[in-house]
N, CA and C atoms as a LAMMPS dump frame, in Angstrom:
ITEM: TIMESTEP
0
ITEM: NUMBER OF ATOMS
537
ITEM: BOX BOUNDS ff ff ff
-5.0000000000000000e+02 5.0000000000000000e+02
-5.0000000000000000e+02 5.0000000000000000e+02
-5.0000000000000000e+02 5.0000000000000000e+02
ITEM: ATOMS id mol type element x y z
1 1 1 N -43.949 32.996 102.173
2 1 2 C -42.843 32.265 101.733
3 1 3 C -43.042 31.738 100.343
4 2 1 N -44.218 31.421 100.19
5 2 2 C -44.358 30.944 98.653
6 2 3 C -44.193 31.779 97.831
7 3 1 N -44.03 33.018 98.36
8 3 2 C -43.869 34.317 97.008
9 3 3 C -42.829 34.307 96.895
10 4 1 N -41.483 34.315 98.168
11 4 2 C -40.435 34.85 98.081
12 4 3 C -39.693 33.789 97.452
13 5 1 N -40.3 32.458 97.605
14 5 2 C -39.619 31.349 97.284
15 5 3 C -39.658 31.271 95.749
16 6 1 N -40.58 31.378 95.262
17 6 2 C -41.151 31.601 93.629
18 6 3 C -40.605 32.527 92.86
19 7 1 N -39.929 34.035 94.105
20 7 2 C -38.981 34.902 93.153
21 7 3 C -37.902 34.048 93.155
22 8 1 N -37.521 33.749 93.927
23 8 2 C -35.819 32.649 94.419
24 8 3 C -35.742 32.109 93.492
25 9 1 N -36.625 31.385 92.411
26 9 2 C -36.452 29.982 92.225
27 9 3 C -35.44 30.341 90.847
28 10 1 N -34.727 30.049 90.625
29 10 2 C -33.727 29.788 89.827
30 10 3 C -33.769 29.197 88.456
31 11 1 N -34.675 28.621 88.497
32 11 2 C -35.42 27.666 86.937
33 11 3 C -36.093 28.839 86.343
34 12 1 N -36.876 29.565 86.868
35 12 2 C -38.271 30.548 86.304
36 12 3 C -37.444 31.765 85.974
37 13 1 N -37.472 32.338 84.662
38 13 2 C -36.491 33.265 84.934
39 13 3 C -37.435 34.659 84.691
40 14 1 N -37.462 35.961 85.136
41 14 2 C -38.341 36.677 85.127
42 14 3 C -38.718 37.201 83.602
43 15 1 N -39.973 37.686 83.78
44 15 2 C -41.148 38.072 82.927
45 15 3 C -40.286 39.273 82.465
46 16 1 N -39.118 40.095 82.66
47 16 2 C -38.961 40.871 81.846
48 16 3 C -38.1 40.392 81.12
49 17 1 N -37.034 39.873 81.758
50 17 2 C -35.688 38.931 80.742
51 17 3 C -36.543 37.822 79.515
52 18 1 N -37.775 37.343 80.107
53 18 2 C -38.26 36.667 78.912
54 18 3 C -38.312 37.699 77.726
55 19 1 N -39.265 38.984 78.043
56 19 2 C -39.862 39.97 76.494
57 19 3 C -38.103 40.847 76.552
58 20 1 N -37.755 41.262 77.214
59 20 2 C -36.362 41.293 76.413
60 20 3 C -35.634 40.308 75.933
61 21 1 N -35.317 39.277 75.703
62 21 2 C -34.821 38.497 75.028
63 21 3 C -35.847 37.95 73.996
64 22 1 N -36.637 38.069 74.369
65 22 2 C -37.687 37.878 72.194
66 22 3 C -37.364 39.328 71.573
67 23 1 N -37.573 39.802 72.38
68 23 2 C -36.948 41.313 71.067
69 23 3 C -35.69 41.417 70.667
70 24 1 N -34.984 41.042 71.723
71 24 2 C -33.361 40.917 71.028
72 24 3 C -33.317 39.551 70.027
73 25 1 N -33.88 38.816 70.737
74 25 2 C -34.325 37.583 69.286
75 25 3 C -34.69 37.685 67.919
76 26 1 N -36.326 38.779 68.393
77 26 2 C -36.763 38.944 67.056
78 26 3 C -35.734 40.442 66.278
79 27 1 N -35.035 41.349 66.892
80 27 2 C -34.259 42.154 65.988
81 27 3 C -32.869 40.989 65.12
82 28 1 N -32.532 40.219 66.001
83 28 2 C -31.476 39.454 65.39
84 28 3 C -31.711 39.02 64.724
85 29 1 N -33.127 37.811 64.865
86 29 2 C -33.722 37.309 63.155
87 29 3 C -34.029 38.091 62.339
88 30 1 N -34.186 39.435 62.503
89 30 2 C -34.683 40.276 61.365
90 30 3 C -33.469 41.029 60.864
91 31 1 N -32.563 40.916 61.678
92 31 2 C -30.823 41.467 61.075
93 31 3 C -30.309 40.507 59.999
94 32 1 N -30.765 38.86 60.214
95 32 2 C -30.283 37.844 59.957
96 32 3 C -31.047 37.8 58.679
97 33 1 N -32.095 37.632 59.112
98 33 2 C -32.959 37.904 57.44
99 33 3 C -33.304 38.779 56.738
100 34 1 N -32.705 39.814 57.098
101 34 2 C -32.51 41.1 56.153
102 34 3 C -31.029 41.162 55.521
103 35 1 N -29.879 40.913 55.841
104 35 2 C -28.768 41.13 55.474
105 35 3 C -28.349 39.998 55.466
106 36 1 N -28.196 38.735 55.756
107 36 2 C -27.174 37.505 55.895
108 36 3 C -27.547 36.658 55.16
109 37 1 N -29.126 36.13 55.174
110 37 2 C -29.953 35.09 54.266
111 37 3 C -29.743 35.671 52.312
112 38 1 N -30.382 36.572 52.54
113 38 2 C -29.74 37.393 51.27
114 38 3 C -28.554 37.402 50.668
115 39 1 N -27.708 37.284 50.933
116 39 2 C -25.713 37.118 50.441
117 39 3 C -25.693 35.414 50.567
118 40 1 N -26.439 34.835 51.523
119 40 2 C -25.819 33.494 51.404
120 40 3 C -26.764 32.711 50.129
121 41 1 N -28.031 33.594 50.116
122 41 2 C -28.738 33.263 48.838
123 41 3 C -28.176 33.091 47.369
124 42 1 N -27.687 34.277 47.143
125 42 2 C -26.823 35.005 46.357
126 42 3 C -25.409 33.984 46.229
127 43 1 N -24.596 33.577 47.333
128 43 2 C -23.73 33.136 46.699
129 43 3 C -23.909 31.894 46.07
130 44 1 N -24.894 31.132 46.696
131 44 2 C -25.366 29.862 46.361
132 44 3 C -26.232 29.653 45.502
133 45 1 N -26.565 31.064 44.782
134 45 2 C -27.351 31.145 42.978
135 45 3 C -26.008 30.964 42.54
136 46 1 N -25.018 31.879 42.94
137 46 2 C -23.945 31.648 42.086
138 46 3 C -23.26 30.811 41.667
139 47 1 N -22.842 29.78 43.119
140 47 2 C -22.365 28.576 43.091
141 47 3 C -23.228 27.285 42.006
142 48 1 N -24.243 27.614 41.937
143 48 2 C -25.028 26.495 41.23
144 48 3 C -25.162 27.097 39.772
145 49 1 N -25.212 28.513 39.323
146 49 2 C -25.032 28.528 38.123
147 49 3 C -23.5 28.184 37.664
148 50 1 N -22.577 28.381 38.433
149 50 2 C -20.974 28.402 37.882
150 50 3 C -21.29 26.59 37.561
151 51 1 N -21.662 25.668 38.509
152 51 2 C -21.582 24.282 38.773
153 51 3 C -22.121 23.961 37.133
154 52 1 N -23.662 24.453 37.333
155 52 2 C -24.298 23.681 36.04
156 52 3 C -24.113 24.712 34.827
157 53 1 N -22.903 25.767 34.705
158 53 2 C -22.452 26.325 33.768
159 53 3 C -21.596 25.327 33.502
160 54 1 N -20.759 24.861 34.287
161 54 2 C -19.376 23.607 33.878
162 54 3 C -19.767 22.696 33.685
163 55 1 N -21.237 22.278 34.442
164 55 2 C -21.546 20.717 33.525
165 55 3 C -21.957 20.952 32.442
166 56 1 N -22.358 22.002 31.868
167 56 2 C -23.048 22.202 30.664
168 56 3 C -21.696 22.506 29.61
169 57 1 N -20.408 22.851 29.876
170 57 2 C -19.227 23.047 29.152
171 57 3 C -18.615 21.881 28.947
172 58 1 N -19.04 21.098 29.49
173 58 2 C -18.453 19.743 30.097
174 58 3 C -19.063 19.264 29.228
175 59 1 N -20.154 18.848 29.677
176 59 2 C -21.441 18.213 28.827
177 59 3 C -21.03 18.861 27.175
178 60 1 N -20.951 20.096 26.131
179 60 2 C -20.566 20.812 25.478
180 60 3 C -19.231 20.184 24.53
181 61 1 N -17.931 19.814 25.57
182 61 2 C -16.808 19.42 25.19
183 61 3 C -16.917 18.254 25.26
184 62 1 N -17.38 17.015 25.831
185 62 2 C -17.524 15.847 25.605
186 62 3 C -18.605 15.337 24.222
187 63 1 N -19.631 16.061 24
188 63 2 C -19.757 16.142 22.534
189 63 3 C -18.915 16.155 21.974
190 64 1 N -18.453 17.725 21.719
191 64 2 C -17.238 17.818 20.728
192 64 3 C -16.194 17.263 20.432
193 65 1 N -15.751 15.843 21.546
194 65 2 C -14.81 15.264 21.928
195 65 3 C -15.296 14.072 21.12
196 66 1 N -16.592 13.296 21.473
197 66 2 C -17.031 12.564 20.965
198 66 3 C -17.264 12.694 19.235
199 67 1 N -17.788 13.945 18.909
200 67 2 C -17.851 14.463 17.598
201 67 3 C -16.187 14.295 16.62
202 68 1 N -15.534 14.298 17.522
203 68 2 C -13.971 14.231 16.773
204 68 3 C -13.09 13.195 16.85
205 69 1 N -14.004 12.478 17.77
206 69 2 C -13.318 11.275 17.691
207 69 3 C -14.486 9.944 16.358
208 70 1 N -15.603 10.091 16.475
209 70 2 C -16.071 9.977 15.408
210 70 3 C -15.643 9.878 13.529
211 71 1 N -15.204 11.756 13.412
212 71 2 C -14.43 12.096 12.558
213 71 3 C -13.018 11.081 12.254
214 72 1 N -12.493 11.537 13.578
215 72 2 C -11.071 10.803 13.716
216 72 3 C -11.116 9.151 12.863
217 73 1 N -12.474 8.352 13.484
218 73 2 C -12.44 7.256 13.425
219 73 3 C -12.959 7.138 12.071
220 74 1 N -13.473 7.603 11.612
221 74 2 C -13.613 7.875 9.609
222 74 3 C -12.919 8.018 8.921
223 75 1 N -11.79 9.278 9.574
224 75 2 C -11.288 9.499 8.711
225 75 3 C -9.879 8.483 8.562
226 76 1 N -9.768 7.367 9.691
227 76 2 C -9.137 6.503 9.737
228 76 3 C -9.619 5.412 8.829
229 77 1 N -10.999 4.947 9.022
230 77 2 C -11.234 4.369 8.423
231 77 3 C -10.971 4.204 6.596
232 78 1 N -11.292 5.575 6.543
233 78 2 C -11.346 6.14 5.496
234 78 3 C -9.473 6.159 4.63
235 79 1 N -8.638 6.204 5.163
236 79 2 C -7.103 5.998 4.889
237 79 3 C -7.007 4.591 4.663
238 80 1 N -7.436 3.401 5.67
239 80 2 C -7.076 2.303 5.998
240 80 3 C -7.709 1.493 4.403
241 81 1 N -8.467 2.141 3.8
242 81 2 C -9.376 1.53 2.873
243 81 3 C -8.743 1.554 1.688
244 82 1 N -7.896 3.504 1.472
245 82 2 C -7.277 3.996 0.836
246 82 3 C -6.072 3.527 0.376
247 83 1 N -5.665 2.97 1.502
248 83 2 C -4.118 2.126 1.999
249 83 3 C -4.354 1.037 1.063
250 84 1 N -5.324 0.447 1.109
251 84 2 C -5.956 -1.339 0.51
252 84 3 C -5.789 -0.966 -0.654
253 85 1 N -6.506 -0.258 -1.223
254 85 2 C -6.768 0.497 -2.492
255 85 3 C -5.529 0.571 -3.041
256 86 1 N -4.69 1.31 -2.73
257 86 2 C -3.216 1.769 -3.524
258 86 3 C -2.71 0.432 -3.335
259 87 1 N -2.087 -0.298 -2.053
260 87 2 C -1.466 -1.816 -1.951
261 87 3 C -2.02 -2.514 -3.558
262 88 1 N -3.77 -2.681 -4.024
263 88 2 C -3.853 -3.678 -4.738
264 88 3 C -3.702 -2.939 -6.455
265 89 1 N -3.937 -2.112 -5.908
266 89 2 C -3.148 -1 -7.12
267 89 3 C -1.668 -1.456 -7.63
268 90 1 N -0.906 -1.325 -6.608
269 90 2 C 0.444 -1.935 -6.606
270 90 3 C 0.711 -3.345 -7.052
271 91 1 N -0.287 -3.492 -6.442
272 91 2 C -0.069 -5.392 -6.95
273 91 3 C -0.02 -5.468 -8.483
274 92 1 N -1.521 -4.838 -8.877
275 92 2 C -2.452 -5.102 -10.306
276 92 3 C -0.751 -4.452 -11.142
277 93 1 N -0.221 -3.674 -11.003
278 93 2 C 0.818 -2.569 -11.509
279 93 3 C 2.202 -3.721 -11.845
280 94 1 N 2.728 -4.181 -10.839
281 94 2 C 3.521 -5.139 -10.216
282 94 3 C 3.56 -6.304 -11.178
283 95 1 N 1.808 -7.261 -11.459
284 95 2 C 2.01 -8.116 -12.061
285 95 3 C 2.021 -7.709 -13.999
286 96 1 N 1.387 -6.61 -13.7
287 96 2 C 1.499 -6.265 -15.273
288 96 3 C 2.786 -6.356 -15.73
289 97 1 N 3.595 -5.056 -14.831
290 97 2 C 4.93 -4.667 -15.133
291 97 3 C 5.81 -5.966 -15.495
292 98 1 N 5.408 -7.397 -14.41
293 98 2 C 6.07 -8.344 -14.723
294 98 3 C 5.721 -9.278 -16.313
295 99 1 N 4.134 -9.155 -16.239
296 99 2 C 3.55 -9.995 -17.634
297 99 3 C 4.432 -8.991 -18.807
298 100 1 N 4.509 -7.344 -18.461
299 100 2 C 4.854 -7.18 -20.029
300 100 3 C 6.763 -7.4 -19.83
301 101 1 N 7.136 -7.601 -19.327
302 101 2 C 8.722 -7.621 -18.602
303 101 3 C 9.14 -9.042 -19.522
304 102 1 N 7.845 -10.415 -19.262
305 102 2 C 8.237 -11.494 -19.295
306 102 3 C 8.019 -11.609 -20.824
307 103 1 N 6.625 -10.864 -21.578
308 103 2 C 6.547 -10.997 -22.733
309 103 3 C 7.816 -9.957 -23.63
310 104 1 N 8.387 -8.891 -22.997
311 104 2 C 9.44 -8.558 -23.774
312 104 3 C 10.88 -9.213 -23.761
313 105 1 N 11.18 -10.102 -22.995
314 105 2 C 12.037 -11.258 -22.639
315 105 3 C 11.437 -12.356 -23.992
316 106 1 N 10.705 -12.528 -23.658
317 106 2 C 10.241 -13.719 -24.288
318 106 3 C 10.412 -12.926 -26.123
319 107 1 N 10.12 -12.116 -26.238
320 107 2 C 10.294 -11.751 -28
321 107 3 C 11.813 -11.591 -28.498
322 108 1 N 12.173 -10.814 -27.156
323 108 2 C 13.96 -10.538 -27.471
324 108 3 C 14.777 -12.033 -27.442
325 109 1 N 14.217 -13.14 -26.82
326 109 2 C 14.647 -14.314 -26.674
327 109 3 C 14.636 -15.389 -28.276
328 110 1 N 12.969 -14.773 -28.526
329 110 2 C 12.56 -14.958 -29.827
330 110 3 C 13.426 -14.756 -30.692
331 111 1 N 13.38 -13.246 -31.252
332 111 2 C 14.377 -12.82 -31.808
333 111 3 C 15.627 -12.999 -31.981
334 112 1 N 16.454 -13.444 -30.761
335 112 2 C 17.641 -13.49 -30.944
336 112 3 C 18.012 -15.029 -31.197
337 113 1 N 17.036 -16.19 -30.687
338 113 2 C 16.875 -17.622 -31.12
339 113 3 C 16.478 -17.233 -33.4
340 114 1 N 15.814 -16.292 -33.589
341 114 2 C 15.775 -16.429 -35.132
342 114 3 C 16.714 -15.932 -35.569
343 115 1 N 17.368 -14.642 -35.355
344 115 2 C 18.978 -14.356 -35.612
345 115 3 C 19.868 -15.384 -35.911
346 116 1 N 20.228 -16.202 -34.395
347 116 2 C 21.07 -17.108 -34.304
348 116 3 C 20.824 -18.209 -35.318
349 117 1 N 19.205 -18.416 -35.689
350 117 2 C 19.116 -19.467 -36.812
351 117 3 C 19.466 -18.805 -38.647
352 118 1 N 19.27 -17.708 -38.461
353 118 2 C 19.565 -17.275 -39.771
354 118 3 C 20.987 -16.914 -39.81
355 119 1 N 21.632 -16.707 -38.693
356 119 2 C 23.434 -16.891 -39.176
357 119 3 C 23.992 -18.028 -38.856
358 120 1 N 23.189 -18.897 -38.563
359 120 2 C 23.729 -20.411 -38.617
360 120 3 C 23.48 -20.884 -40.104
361 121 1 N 22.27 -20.4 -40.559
362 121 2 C 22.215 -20.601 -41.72
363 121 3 C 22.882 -20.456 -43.303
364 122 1 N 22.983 -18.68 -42.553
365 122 2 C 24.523 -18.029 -43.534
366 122 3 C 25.483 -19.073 -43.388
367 123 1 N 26.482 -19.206 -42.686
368 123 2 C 27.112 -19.867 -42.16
369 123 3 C 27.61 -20.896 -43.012
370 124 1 N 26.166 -21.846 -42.693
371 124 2 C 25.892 -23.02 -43.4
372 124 3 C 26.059 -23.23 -44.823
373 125 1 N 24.983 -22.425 -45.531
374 125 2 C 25.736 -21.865 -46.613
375 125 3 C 26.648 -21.39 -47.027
376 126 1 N 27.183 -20.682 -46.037
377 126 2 C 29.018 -20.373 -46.523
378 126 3 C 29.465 -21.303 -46.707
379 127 1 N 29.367 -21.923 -45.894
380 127 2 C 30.382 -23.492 -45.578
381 127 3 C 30.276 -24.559 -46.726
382 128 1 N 29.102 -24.603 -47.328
383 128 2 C 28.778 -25.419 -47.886
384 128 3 C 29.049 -25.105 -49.166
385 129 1 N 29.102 -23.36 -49.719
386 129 2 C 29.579 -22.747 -50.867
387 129 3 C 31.009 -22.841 -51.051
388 130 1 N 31.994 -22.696 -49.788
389 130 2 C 33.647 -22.978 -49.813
390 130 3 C 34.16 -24.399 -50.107
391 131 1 N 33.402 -24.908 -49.43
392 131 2 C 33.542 -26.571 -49.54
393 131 3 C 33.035 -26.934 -50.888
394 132 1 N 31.849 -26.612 -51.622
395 132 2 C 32.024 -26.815 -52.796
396 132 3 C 33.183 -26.575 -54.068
397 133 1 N 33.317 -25.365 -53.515
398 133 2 C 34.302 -24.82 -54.316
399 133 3 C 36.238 -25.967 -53.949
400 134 1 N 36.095 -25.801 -52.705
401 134 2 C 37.597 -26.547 -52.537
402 134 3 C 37.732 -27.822 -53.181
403 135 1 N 36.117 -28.45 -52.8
404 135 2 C 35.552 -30.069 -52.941
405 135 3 C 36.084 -30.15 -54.645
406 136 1 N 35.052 -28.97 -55.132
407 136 2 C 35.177 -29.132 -56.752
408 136 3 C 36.795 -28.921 -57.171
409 137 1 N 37.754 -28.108 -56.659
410 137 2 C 39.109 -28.044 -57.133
411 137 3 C 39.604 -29.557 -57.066
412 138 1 N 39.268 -29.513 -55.623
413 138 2 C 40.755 -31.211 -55.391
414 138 3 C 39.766 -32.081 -56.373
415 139 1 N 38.355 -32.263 -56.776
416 139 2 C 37.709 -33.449 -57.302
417 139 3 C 38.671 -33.306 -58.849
418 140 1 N 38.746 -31.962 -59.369
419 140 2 C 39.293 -31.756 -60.782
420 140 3 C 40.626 -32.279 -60.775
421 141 1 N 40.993 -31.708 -59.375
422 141 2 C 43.05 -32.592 -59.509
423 141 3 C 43.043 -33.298 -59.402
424 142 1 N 42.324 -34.252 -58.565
425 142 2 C 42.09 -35.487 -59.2
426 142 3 C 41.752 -36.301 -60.263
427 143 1 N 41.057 -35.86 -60.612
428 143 2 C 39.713 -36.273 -61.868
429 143 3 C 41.239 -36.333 -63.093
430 144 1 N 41.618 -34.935 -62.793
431 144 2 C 42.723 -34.859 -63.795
432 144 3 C 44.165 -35.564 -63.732
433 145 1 N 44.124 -36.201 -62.821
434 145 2 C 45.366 -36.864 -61.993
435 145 3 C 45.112 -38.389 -62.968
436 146 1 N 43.985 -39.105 -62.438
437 146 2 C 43.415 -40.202 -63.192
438 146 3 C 43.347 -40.293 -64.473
439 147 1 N 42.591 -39.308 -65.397
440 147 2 C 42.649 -39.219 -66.52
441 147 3 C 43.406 -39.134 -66.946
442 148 1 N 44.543 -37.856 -66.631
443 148 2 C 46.077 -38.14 -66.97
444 148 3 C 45.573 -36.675 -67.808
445 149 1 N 44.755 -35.886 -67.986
446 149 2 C 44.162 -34.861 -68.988
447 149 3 C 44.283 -33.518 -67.573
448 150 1 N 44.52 -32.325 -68.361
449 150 2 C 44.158 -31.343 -67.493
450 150 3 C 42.504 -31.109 -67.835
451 151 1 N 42.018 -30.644 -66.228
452 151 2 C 40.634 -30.087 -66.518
453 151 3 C 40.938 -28.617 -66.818
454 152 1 N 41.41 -27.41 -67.127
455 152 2 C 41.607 -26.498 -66.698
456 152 3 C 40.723 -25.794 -67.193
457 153 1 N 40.203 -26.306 -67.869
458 153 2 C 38.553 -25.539 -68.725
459 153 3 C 37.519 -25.367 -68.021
460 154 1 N 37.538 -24.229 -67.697
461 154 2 C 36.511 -23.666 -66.495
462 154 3 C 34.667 -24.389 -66.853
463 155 1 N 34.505 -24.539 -68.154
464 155 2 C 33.638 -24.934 -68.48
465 155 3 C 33.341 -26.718 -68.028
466 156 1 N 34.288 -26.972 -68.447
467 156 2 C 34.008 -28.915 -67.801
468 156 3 C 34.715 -29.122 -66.67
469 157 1 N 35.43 -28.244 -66.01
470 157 2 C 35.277 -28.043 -64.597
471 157 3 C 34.012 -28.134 -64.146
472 158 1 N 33.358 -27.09 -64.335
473 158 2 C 31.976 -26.524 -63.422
474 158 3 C 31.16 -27.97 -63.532
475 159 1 N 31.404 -28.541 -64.736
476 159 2 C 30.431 -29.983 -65.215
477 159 3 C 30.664 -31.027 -64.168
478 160 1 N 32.045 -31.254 -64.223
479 160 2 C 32.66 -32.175 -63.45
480 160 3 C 32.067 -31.848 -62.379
481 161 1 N 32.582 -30.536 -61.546
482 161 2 C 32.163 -30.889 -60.27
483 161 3 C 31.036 -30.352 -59.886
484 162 1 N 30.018 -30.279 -60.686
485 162 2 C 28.403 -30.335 -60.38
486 162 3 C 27.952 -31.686 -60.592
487 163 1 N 28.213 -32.537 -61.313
488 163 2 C 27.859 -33.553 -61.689
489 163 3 C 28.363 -34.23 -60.692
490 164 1 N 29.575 -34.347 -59.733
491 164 2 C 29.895 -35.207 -58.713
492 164 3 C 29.238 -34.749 -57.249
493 165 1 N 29.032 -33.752 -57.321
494 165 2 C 27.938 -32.897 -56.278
495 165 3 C 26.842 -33.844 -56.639
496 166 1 N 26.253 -33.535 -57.421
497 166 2 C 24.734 -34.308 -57.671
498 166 3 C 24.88 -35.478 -57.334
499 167 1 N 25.854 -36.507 -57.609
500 167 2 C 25.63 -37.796 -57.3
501 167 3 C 26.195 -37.524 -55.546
502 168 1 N 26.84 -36.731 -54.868
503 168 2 C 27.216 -37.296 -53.505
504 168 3 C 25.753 -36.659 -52.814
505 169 1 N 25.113 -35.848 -53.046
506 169 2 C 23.552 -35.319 -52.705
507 169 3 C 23.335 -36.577 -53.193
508 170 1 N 23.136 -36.98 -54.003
509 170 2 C 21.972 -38.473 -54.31
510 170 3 C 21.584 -39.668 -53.269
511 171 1 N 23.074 -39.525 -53.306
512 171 2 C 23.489 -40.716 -52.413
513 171 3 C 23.229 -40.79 -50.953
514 172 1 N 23.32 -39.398 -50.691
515 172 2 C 23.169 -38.963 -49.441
516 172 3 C 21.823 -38.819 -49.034
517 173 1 N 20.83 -38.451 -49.663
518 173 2 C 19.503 -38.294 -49.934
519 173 3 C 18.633 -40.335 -49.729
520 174 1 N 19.136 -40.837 -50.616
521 174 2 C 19.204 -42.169 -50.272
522 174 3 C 20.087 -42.92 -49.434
523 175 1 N 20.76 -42.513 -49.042
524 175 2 C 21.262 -42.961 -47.703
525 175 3 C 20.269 -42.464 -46.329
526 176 1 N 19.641 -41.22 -46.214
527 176 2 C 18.962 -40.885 -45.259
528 176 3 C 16.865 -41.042 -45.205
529 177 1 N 16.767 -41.556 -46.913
530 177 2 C 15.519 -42.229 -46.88
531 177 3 C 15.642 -43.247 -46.384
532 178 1 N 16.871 -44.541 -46.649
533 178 2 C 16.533 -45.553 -46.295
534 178 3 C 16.599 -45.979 -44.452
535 179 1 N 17.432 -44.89 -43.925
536 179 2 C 17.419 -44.962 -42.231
537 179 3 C 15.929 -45.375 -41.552
């Protein structure tokens, strides 16, 4: 009974199903590691070169990214400075334009203040040449009115009324020392 019971037993499984199933074992691991380990090798070289091909493009373009933004920031800099530059340009331009603006104002102002004094002056002298002349007529129609004599002698005319000129200048002259 202990034999028949020991084939029976249900746990123990026989001595040939054991060495057939290591050979079907060991052909499967050797199917498995001849053909399957190999491709999954393979795809997973691949997968890790594609990976650290893109970090390295990555890595690559974030330089270049960094490299241009660098640039970028120079060449900003570089305008913003440019910008300052022309602004005080403008200014320096600005106040000139105004200094020579104010000094050509100021000469034409000049100028036209010495104009205005030299035809006030004409003027003056006109005025003072007509008025002599009228002054000296009516002084003679008079002069000659009083006397009861014509002056009509251009010669003691001119006497007469230079000589009454001189004394109303005299007078006038001493009238404005003694103020």
């Amino acid at each position: 009974m202990t034999l028949a019971a020991e084939e029976l037993n249900p746990l123990v499984p026989h001595p040939v199903e054991i060495v057939l199933s290591l050979v079907v074992f060991g052909l499967l691991l050797f199917a498995v590691k001849k053909f399957v380990v190999p491709n999954f090798e393979k795809t997973f070289a691949e997968r890790t070169s594609a990976i650290e091909g893109g970090l390295e493009a990555a890595e690559t373009k974030q330089a270049e990214a960094d490299a241009k933004l660098a640039e970028l920031t120079r060449q900003l800099s570089e305008a913003r400075h440019e910008a300052a530059r022309i602004r005080e340009e403008a200014r320096e331009q600005g106040a000139t334009i105004v200094a020579e603006m104010r000094e050509q104002a100021n000469t034409e102002a000049a100028r036209i203040v010495e104009h205005a004094h030299a035809q006030i002056e004409a003027e003056r002298q006109q005025a003072v040449t007509s008025l002599r002349a009228e002054v000296g007529t009516l002084a003679t129609s008079l002069a000659g009115r009083i006397v009861g004599e014509s002056l009509d002698d251009e010669a003691r005319q001119s006497r007469v009324v230079e000589r009454f000129l001189a004394d109303i200048e005299a007078q006038s002259s001493a009238g404005n020392g003694a103020r």
